[in-house]
N, C-alpha and C positions, 0 to 999 in steps of 0.2 A: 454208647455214643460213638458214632464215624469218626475218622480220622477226615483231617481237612484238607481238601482238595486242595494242589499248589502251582503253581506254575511257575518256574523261572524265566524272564528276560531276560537276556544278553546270557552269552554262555562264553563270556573272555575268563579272564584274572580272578576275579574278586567273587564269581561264580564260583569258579569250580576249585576255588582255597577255603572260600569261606563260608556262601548261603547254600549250596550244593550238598558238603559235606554235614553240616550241622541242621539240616529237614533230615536228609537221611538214620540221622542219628537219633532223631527226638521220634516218639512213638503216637504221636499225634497227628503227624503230616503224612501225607503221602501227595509226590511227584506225580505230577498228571503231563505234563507240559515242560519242552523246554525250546525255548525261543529265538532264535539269532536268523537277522537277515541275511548273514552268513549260512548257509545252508548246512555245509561243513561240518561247523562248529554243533551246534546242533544235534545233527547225526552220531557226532563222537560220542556226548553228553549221551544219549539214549544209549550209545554202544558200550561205553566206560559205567554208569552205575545201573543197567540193567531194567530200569522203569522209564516211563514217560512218553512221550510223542514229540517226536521234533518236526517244527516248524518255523516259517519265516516271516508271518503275520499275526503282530499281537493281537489285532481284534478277533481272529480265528480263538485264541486263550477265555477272549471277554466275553465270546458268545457262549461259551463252554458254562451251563447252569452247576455244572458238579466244580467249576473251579470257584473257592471259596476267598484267595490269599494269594495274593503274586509277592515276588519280589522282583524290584527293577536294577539291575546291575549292569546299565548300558550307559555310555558316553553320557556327560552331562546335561546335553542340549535335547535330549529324550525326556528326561526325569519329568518335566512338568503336565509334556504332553501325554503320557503314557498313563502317570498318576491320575491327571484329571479324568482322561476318559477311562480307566480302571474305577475311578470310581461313581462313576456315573453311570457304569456298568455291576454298581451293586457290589463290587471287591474290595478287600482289606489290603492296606497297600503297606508295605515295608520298601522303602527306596534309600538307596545308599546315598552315601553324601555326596557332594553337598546339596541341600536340599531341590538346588537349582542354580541355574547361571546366574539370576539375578534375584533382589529380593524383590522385586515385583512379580516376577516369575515364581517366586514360594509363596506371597500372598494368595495369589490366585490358587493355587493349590488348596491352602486352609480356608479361603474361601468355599471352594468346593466340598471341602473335607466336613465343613459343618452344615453342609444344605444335605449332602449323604448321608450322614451319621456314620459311616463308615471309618476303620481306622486309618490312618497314615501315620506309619512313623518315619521316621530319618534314621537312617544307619550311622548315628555319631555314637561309634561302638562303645568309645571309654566309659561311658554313660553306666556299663555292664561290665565293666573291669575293676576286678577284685582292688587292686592295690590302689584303683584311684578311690571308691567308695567307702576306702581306709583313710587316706586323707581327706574327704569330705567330711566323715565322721570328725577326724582329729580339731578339722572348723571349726564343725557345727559345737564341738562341746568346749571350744573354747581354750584349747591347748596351745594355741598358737598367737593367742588375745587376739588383737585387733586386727588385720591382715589389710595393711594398706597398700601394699605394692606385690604384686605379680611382673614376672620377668622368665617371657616364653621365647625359647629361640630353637628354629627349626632349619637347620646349615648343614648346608654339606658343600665340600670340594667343589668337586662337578659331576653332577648327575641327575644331570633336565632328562625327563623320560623321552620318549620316541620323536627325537629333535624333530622337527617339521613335520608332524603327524597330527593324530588327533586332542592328543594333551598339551601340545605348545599351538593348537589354532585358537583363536577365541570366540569366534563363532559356535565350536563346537565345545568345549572347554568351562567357555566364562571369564577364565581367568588362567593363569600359573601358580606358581607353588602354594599362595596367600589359598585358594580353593581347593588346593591338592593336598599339600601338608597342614597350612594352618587353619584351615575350618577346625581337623583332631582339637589342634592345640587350644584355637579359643574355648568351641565349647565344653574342653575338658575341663577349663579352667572356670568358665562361666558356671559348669554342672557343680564343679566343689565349692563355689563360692555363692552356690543356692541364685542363681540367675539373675543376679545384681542389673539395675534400670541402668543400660548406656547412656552418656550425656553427649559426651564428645568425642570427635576423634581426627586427629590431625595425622595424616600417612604420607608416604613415597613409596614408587614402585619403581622397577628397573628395570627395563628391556635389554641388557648387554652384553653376554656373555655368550648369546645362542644366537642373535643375529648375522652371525657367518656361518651358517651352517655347513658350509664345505670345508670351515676353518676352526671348526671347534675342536679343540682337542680333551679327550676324554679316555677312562680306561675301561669301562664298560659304560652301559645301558640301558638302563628298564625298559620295557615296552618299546623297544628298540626293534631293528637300527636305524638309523637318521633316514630320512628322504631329503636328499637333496634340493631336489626342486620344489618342497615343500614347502608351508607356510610358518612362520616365527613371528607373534604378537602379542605374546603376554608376557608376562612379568617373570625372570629369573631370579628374583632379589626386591624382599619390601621391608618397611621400617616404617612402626606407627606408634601411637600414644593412642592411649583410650582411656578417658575418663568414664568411671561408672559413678553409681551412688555410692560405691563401696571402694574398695583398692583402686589405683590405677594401673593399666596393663601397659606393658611396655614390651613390642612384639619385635622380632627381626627374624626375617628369615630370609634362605634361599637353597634355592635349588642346584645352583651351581656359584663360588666365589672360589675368588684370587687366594685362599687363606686353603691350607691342606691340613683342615680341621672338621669331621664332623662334629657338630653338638649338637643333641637332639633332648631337651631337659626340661624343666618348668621348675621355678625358684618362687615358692610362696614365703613373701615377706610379715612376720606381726612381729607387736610388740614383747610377746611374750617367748617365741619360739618362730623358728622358720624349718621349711619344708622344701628337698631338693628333688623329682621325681625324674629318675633316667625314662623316658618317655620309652613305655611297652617293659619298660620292667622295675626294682625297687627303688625303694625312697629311704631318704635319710632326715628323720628329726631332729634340729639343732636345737639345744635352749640351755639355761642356766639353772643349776641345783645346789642350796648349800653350797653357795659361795663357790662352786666349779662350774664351768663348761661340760655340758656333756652332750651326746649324742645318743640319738636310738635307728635300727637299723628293723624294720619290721621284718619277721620269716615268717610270713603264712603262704597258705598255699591258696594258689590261684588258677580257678576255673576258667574253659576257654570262652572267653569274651562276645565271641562269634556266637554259639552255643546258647551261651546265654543268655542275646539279644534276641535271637529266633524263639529260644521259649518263650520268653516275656512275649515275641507278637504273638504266636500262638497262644498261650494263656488268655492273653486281651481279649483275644477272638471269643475264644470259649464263655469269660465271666464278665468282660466290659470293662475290667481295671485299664486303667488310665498308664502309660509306659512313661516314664521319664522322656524319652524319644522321640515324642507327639508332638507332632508340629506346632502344636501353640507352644509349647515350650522352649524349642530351637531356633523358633525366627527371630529371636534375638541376638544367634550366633550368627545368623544369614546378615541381619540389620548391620553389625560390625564390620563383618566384611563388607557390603555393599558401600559402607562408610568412608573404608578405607580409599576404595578403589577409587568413590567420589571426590575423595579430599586428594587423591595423586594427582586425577585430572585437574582439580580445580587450584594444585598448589596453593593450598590452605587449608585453615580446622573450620571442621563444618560440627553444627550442633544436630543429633540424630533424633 
């Protein structure tokens, strides 16, 4: 059996750390393609691992019969266009999160996704990380009894990515942090608690900390540096409730605050035991034994998460199994967010 044709879209960040390296590494794939309308970028990618074709027209990739599987690792406001006609173009699609800017923008996707038969998944990585499918486990069997409160918080100081760029626009974006960091955090939380039906959700969002962007002060900058005369419209800072069938979550995040604290965590509450997860690496078991308090601290080892999620799409490809990552499965992480965003504008709890 051939190895499967691949092509890469966007060849920024999230390329060339994470779907770049991990096709390279799996003995299934092979690079045909890598794609940025960045011309540049592109050129490097073919110069740096030695395979491929760079180019700056994804349809040149879709007309290609030997390309079997793309991945899409470009700005936000691509992902639905790109997916759709990738697969309408006959291709297996792996698109990073979030699924799209908006949740009408990821239905239309799964809409497509079931008139193709083709794959789509969403790159909500956790999904494929070791130490969270240890707490899903710990759920599922009842370790933790009843788990009626979840308490996800995604904070940092200050460190809004490339202030007036293309991560604080919302046209290209979607959104701020809530799409950036907390799409991870919900549906890591949504994946351990077996994708519990949302009922409600009542949010706020903040625009405040990056609206001066000549006046922001910061000590470094992802996807930096600041454009000045750039644009600033999404959200630095949000705070929600969400009712499910199951626990209720209770989210706060941001990007940049007044507070010289990161926390980056997820706190599962039950009756019988609770669960504290340092987001991207261990957790700690709390519960009661013979009349003591005790704790457990898991040590296993853990596979690169990235890695992992590219086998599972490739696999899929090859046999038809179904990935945890599958779009029907995550528009319920998108439905949240979408929630959120609706219930800031409309200052009040909307039913989802």
């Amino acid at each position: 059996m051939g190895k499967i044709g691949v092509a890469v879209i966007g060849c920024g960040t999230i390329a060339n750390s994470a779907h770049i390296p991990a096709y390279l590494k799996n003995e299934q794939a092979e690079i045909l393609y890598f794609c940025d309308i960045i011309p540049e970028r592109a050129e490097a990618a073919v110069e740096k691992y030695g395979c491929g074709k760079a180019v700056t027209d994804y349809h040149e990739v879709l007309a290609d019969p030997e390309v079997e599987a793309i991945s899409i690792c470009t700005p936000n406001r691509m992902h639905a266009v790109i997916a759709v006609d990738a697969l309408r173009a006959g291709k297996h699609v792996l698109c990073e999160k979030p699924a799209a800017r908006t949740y009408e923008e990821a239905l239309e996707m799964q809409r497509v996704q079931h008139e193709s038969g083709k794959i789509l998944n969403i790159g909500v990585v956790n999904r494929f990380n070791d130490q969270v499918n240890r707490i899903r486990e710990y759920i599922q069997e009842g370790r933790l009894g009843e788990v009626y409160h979840v308490y996800l918080s995604f904070r940092s100081h200050r460190s809004i990515p490339g202030l007036g760029g293309a991560f604080t626009t919302k046209e290209i974006a979607g959104g701020g942090v809530l799409i950036d960091w907390g799409v991870h955090f919900l549906d890591l939380v949504m994946y351990c608690l077996n994708d519990p039906k949302p009922i409600t959700v009542s949010g706020e969002t903040f625009c405040r900390l990056g609206k001066d962007i000549a006046g922001y002060t910061y000590r470094d900058m992802w996807a930096g540096p600041p454009v000045p005369d750039g644009i600033y419209d999404v959200e630095d800072s949000v705070t929600a409730l969400v009712r499910t069938e199951g626990p209720a979550l209770t989210v706060h995040g941001a990007w940049a605050q007044n507070i010289g604290e990161n926390e980056m965590l997820v706190d599962f509450m039950g009756d019988k035991g609770g669960i504290r997860l340092q987001y991207g690496g261990d957790f700690t078991l709390y519960t009661a034994e013979h009349g003591a308090l005790v704790k457990y601290v898991p040590d296993g080892k853990s596979r690169n998460m990235f890695e992992t999620e590219i086998g599972a799409f490739l696999d899929g490809i090859r046999t038809g199994r179904r990935q945890p990552s599958h779009i029907d499965i995550v528009l319920k992480t998108a439905k949240i967010m979408q929630g959120i965003y609706d219930s800031a504008a409309l200052h009040r709890e909307i039913e989802l």
